[in-house]
C-alpha positions, -999 to 999 in steps of 0.1 A, spaced: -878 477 -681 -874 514 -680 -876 529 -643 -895 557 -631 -887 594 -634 -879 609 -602 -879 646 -589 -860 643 -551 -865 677 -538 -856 696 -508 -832 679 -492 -794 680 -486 -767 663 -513 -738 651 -495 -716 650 -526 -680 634 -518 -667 659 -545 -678 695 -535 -695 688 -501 -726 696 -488 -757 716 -508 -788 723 -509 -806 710 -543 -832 684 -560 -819 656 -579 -835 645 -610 -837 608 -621 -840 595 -658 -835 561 -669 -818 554 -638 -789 578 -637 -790 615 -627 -801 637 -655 -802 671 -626 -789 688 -601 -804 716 -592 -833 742 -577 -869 742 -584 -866 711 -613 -892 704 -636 -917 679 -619 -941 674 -647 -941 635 -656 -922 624 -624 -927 609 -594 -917 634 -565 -898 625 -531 -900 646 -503 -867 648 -485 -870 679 -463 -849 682 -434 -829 649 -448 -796 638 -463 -786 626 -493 -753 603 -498 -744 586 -527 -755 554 -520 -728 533 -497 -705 508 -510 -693 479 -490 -662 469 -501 -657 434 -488 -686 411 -479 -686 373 -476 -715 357 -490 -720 318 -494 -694 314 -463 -720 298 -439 -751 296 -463 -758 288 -500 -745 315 -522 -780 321 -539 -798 322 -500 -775 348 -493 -775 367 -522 -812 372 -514 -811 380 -474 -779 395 -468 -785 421 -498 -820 432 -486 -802 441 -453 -777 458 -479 -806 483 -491 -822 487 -459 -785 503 -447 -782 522 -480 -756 496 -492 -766 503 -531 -733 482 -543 -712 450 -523 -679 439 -530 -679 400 -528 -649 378 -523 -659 354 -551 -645 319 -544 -652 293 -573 -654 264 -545 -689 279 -529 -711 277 -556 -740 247 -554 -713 225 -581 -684 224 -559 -652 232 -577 -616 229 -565 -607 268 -551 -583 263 -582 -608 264 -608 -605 286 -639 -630 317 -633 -638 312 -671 -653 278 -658 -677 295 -630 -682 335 -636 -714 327 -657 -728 311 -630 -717 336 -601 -733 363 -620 -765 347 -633 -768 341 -591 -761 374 -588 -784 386 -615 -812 367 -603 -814 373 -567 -796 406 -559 -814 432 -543 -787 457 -547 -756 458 -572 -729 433 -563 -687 436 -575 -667 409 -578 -633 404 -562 -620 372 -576 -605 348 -548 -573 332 -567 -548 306 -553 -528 293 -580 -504 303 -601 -528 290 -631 -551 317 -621 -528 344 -621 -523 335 -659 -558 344 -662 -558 378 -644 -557 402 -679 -583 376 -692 -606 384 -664 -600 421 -660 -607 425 -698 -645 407 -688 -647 435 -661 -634 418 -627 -604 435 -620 -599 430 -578 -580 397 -570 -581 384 -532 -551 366 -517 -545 355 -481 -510 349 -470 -523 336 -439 -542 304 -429 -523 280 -453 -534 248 -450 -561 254 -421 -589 231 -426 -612 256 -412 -602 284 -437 -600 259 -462 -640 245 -459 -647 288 -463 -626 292 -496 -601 309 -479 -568 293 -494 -535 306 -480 -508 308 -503 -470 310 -500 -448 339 -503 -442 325 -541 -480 327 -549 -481 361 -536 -450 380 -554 -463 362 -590 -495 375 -582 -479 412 -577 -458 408 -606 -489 398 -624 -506 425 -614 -483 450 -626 -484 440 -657 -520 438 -660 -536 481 -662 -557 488 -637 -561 456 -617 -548 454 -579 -541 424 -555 -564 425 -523 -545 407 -495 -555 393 -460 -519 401 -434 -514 378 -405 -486 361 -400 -493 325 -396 -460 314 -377 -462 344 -353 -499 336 -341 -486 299 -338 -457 312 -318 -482 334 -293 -503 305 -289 -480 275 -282 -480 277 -244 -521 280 -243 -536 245 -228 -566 231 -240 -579 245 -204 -570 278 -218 -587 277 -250 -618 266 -232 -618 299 -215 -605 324 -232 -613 360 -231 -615 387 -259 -587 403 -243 -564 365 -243 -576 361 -278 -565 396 -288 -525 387 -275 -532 352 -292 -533 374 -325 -508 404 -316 -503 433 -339 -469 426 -347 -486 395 -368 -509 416 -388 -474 445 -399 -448 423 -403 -477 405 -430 -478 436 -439 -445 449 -443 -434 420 -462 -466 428 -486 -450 464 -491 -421 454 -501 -431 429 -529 -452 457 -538 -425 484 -537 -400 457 -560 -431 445 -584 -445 480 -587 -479 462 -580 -511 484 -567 -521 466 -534 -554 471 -511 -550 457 -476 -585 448 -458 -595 452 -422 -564 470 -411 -569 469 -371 -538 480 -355 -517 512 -349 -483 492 -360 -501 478 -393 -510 516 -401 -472 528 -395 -459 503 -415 -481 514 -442 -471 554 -437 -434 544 -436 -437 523 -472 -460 552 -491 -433 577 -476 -399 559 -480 -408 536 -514 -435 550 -530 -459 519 -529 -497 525 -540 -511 511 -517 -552 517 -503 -562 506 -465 -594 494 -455 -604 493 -419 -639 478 -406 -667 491 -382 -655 468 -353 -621 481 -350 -640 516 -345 -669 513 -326 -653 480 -305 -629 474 -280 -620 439 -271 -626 448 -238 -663 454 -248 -664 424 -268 -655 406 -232 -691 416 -224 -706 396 -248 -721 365 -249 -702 337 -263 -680 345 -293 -705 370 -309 -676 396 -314 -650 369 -327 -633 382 -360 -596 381 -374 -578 405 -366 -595 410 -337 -607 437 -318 -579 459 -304 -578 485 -277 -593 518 -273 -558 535 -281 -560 519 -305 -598 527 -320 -590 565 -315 -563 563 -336 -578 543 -367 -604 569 -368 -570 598 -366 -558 582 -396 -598 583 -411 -603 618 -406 -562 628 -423 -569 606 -452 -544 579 -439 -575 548 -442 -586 551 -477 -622 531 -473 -643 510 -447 -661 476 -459 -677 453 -429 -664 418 -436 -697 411 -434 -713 373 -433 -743 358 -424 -742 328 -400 -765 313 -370 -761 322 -331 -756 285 -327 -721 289 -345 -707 317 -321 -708 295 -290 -670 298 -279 -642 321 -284 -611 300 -292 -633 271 -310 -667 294 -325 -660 306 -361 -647 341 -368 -673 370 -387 -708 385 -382 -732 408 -401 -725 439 -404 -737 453 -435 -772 471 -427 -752 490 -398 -717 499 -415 -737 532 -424 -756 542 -393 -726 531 -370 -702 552 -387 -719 584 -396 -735 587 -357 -695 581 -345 -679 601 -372 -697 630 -365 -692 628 -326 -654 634 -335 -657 662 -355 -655 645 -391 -676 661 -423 -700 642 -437 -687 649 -467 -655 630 -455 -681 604 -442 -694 602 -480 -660 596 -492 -650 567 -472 -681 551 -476 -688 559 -513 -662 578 -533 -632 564 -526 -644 529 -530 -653 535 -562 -628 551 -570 -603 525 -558 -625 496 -577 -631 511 -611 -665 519 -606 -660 557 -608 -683 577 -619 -713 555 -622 -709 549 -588 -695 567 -554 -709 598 -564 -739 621 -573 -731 637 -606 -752 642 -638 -747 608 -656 -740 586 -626 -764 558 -613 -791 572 -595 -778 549 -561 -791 571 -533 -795 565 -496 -821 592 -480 -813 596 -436 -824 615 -415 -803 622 -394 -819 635 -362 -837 603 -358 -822 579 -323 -824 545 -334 -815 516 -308 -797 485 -331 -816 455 -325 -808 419 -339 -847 414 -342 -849 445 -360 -823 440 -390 -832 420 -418 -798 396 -425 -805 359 -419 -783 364 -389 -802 364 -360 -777 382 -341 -754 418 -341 -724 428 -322 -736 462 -320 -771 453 -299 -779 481 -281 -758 506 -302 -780 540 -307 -776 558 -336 -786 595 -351 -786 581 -392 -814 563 -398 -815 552 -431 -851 562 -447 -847 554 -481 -828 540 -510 -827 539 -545 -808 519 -570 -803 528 -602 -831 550 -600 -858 524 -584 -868 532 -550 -862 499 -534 -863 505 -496 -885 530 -477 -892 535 -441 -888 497 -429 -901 480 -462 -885 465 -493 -905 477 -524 -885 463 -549 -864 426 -549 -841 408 -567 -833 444 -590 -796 441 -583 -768 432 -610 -733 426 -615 -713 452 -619 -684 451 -640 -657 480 -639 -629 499 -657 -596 497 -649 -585 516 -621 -570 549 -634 
């Protein structure tokens, strides 16, 4: 079905590329056909976006959906929350054991992708990426197979091997062996890159081996937090680095949290070259674990944790200088009744419809462009995942994936107020100055002030190498 022919006039592109300007956008056929003043309306629908913003729409680069729920339930919630925060395009971790057929984690992707995208394809609200979960060395075989059908982002986690817990959410730990094939794999293999989870297993146990059952029954955020120092999180790291730096393998390290995991990435891009891309989340910049204290139950409980407020100043240092490359929520939908305690309570919570507003209000407290804003929410993820330039960007010829704020609107965050199946947020009581009026994907307005217009019009999107 052909969409509708769009004039978008009056408001302000925030373009990653060249910044900020004043200009209509013109839709056809779902991509951008204009860019410019005073467009030709005749035959178009019009949108009247005085006084507001235009971003490409946002990209969240690592969501987890079918941890807690059925994949296909989530698929439909969790991505209406998605367009009502301007999240036009999700990066899934893709696990072949949480589909309604329960494979092994080890199955073949070439056994289950039909089915992960037909889910996808049929109850998607916004466009959805794949990065392909992979624990076997069998797998890893298959990496140039599945890069040439358009998946070309492989998750590993060297932590959590053979934790029951992890295990029951398709998050295999794999030894250092898995790991360096899969680098070695990777750089063989054009364009595809190795997505890895760092914490060091042994040093967490090490931390927590004089904690009594006593202590685990009331721990704090701050207790949890030296449970799961730093130094856990870069020696993962540095030990990622250097398989990297002696495979030559392009690595992307998630929810980097900690000022010691950031150096160790700045010493290995200066002293050995090693491509590497750092992700950081919207809890490690808006959220102290002192401020998680506050909170009821285990609410705030994610790994890494939440680290200090040192800490959060600096992670949003290494934001503005280009240091952090991207910011994805590690987002997952799960009931209150799971977030009960902090030691025992399971870690994650939404965070998808908020990644936007959260970080655009904080970002511009601190002095940092919205164009910047528009890279690390947009661009660079795109960029990064081989979606460049149909996504990430608003040029003539890319998808016409557009979030419209306004950005002198106050908004209070409310649990009752988002739309995930969650019924709960960390960020309650957060106000923000972004307030996501609008979005389009691919050209179909989907979301407008409070209300989804259109459902289920989300795909799978499958990418290009990574230049």
């Amino acid at each position: 079905m052909e969409s509708e022919k769009w004039v978008i006039k009056n408001g302000t592109i925030v373009n990653p590329e060249y910044g900020e300007i004043k200009a209509d956008i013109k839709i056809e056929n779902g991509i951008v056909t204009a860019i410019g003043r005073g467009l030709c309306e005749e035959g178009c629908k019009v949108y009247d976006a005085a006084d507001k913003y235009l971003f490409p729409g946002f990209i969240d680069t690592h969501v987890h959906l079918g941890n807690f729920n059925s994949f296909e339930d989530d698929c439909r919630s969790e991505t209406i929350s998605a367009a009502a925060g301007g999240v036009t395009t999700v990066c899934q971790m893709a696990k072949a054991s949480k589909l309604p057929k329960f494979r092994p984690p080890q199955t073949s992707y070439h056994e289950v992708l039909d089915e992960i995208t037909d889910i996808i394809d049929n109850n998607s609200s916004v466009d959805i990426a794949l990065h392909l979960n992979l624990s076997s060395y069998e797998q890893i075989d298959e990496i140039a197979s599945y890069a040439e059908l358009g998946h070309t982002s492989f998750k590993f986690f060297m932590s959590y091997v053979g934790m029951e817990g992890a295990i029951k959410m398709g998050a295999i730990g794999v030894r250092d062996g898995i790991i360096y094939a899969a680098l070695n794999k990777v750089s063989e293999v054009p364009g595809t890159l190795a997505i890895v989870h760092c914490e060091n297993d042994d040093l967490i146990e090490f931390f927590q081996r004089s904690m009594t059952e006593k202590d685990k029954e009331d721990i704090s955020f701050s207790d949890f937090a030296k449970s799961r120092p730093s130094i856990a999180e870069a020696e993962n790291i540095h030990r990622l680095l250097y398989y990297a730096a002696e495979t030559g393998a392009t690595v992307y390290v998630p929810h980097v949290s900690s000022i010691k995991a950031i150096n160790v990435v700045k010493e290995a891009r200066k002293n050995s070259g090693v491509k590497v891309f750092v992700e950081t989340c919207p809890q490690y910049l808006v959220l102290t674990y002192e401020e998680a204290n506050k909170m009821p139950g285990a609410i705030a409980k994610v790994t890494p944790t939440m680290r200090n407020r040192e800490t959060l100043d600096y992670l949003w240092e290494c934001i503005k200088d280009g240091t952090i490359n991207t910011i994805g929520t590690d987002h997952c939908s799960l009931g209150l009744d799971k977030k009960k305690s902090v030691w025992y309570s399971p870690g994650g919570f939404p965070g998808i419809e908020t990644i936007a507003p959260l970080i655009i209000t904080e970002a511009r407290k601190r002095g940092i462009t919205l164009q910047r804003v528009s890279q690390i929410l947009s661009y660079n993820a795109a960029k990064i995942f081989g979606m460049l330039p149909r996504k990430g960007t608003l040029r003539i010829g890319a998808d016409a994936d557009i979030a419209i704020l306004d950005l002198n609107k106050e908004v209070t965050i409310k649990a009752e107020n988002l739309h995930s199946s969650s019924t709960f947020t960390p960020y309650e009581g957060f106000k923000t100055k972004a307030y996501v009026e609008a979005t389009f994907l691919r050209g179909d307005l989907i979301w407008r002030d409070g209300d989804l217009l259109k459902a289920k019009t989300g795909k799978t999107v499958l990418r290009k190498p990574l230049e």
